[in-house]
N, C-alpha and C positions, 0 to 999 in steps of 0.2 A: 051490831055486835059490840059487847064489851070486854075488852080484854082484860085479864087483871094476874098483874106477875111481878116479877122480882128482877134484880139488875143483875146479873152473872150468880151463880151458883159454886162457886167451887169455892170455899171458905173456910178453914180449919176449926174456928171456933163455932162452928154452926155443928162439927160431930160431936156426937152424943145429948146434945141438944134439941136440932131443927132434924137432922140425922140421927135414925136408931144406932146407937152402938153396936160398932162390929158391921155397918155396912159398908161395902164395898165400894173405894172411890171412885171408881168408875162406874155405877149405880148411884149415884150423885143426882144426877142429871134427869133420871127415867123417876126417881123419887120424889123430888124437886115438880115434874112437870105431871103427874098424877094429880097432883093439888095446886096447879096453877092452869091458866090457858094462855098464858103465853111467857116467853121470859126476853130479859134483855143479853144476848151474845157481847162481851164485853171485851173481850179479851184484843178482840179485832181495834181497838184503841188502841194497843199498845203495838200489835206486829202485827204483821201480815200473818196468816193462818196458813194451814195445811188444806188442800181438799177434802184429802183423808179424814181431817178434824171434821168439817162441817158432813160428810156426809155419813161421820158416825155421830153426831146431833142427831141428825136427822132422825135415824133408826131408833133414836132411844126415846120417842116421842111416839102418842100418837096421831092419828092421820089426820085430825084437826088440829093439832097446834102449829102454832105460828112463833118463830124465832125476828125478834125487833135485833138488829146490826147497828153496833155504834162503829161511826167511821172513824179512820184513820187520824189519830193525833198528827203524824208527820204531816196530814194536809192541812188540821183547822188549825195546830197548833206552831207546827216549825215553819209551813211555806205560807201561815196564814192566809189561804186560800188562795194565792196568790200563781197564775198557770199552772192549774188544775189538773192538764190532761192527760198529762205521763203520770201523775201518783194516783188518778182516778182509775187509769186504765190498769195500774198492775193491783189495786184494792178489788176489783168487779174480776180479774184474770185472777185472784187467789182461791176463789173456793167457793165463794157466798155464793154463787147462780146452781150450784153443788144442794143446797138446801130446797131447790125446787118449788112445789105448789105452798112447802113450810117457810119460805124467805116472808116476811112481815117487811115493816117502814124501815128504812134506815136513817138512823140518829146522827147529826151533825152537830157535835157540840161544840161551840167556841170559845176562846179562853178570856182569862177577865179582862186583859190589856188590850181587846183588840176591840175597838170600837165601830161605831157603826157606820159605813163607809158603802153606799149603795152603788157603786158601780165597780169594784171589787165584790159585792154579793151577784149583782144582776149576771157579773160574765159566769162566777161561778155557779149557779141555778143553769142559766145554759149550758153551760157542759155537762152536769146531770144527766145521766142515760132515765129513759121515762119507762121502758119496756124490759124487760128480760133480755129480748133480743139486742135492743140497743146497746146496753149493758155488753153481750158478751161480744159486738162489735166495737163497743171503745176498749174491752178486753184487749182485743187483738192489738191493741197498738201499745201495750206492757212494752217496758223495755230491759235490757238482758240481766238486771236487778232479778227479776225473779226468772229462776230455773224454770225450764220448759216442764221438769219432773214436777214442778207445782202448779199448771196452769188447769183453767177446768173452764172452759169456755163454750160446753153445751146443754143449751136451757132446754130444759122436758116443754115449756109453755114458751114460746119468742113472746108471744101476746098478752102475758102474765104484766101485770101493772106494776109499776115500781112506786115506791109511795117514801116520800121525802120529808123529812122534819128537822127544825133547829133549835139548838138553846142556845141561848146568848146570855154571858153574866157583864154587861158595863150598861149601865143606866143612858145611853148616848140610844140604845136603841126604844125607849119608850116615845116615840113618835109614830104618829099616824101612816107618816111615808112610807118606814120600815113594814108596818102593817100591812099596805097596799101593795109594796114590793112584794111580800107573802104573796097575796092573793094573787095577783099578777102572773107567780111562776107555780102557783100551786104547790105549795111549803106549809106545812104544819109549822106553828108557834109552839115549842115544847112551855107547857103548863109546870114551872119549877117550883117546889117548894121548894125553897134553901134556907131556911129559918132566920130568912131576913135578911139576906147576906145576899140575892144577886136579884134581880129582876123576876120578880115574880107578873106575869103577863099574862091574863084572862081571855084571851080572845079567840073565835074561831077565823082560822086564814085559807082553812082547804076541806074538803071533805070529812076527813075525819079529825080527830083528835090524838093531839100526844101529852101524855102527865107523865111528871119525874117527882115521885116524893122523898124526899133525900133527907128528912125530918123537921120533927115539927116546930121544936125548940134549938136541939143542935146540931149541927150540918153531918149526917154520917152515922148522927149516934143514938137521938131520941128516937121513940116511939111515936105512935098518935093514940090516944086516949078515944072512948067510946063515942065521945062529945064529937071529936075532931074527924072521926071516920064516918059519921052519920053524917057532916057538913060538906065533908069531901063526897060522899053517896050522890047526895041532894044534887052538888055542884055537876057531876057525872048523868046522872039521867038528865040533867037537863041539856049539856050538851049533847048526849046520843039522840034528842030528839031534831035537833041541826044537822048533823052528819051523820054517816053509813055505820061509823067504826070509831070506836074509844078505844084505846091503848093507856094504860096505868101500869107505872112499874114505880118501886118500892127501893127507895137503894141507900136505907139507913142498915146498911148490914152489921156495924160494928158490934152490938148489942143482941145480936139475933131477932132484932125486931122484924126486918123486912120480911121472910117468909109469912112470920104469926100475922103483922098486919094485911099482906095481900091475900089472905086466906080471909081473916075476917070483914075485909072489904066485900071481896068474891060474892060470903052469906049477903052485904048486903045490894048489892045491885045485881047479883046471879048475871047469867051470860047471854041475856036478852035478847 
């Protein structure tokens, strides 16, 4: 399967643009994921979410799409990964196991100061919950930061797979070790385009694959031209013949490109 979407959807300057004029912002999302198959939940980076939130996603989708979760900033970025398991457990007790058969990979992204340090990654790969179920048992051990009125700690699947991905921006992790530590814990390598600006890393490390096109020329803002999304195609089928599943998400939003190019990726590799 190939996925092909866009990084968060709620964006003012995408109305009356990417957005028919005069729709409704909360019809955002149901409009958005009509011409997508899957999208990136982003908002989860910045706070903890509501349950209520994710399992009205859920509804506004349908029955095959799959929502990719970027994790918590307060863990890659403020405790830089650093004991895990009380911020782990109140990010899996907010809402995300709430998204059910629709929970996709979850996005670990880390910040450009923090280098590559493999035994600060190995502890944190181990406390990663791998199951739904595991998830809503490192749940339970939230601590009283998050209101009991916010906790949502029952998976429709316990047996439902959790599927983990990282992006890394400091050149300290272009080594082979880091790669192997990948495979090791079974970690997608996020494929980042950042128009030169952080580690761009070609490899497959797990089952499937994770892309973040953030633009081609400049970070947030360009587009990709006919040339560059034929190259990116090329580079995508060949990985989905490696692994189960490709995930591609789009997150040059500043310009309104991201929706226009994950549509016309979609025509070219369609949803295999």
């Amino acid at each position: 399967m190939i996925r092909v979407g866009i990084s968060g959807w709620t964006y003012p300057p995408w109305r009356g643009v990417f957005y028919p004029p005069g729709l409704q912002h909360k019809k955002e999302l149901a409009y958005a994921a009509e011409r997508m198959t899957s999208i990136e939940i982003n908002g989860t980076f910045y706070a903890l979410q509501r349950p209520s939130s994710f399992l009205q996603w859920r509804d506004q989708v349908r029955q095959d799409f799959v929502f990719a979760v970027k994790g918590g900033r307060f863990i890659t970025h403020m405790k830089k990964l650093r004991d895990p398991e009380v911020s782990l457990a109140n990010f899996f007790a907010s809402g995300v196991l709430a998204l059910g058969p629709k929970l996709g990979p979850i996005l670990w992204q880390l910040p450009p100061d923090l280098g590559y340090q493999p035994d600060r990654l190995a502890a944190f790969f181990a406390a990663l919950p791998r199951t739904h179920a595991e998830a809503a048992a490192l749940g339970g051990r939230h601590d009283d930061r998050l209101a009991e009125d916010r906790v949502f700690l029952s998976p429709e699947r316990g047996e439902q797979r959790l599927q983990h991905a990282l992006e890394v921006r400091h050149d300290s992790y272009k080594t082979p070790d880091f790669l192997q530590l990948l495979r090791d814990h079974d970690i997608a390598i996020v494929i980042a385009d950042t128009a030169g600006i952080w580690p761009q890393i070609e490899e497959v490390t797990a089952d499937f694959c994770y892309v973040r096109l953030h633009g081609a020329d400049e970070l947030y803002v360009s587009g990709y031209s006919d040339k560059a999304l034929d190259q990116w195609a090329a580079k995508i089928r060949r990985w989905r013949a490696q692994v189960d599943e490709v995930y591609v998400y789009f997150d040059n939003d500043a310009k309104v490109h991201s929706p226009r190019d994950a549509m016309a990726l979609r025509e070219r590799v369609g949803d295999d």
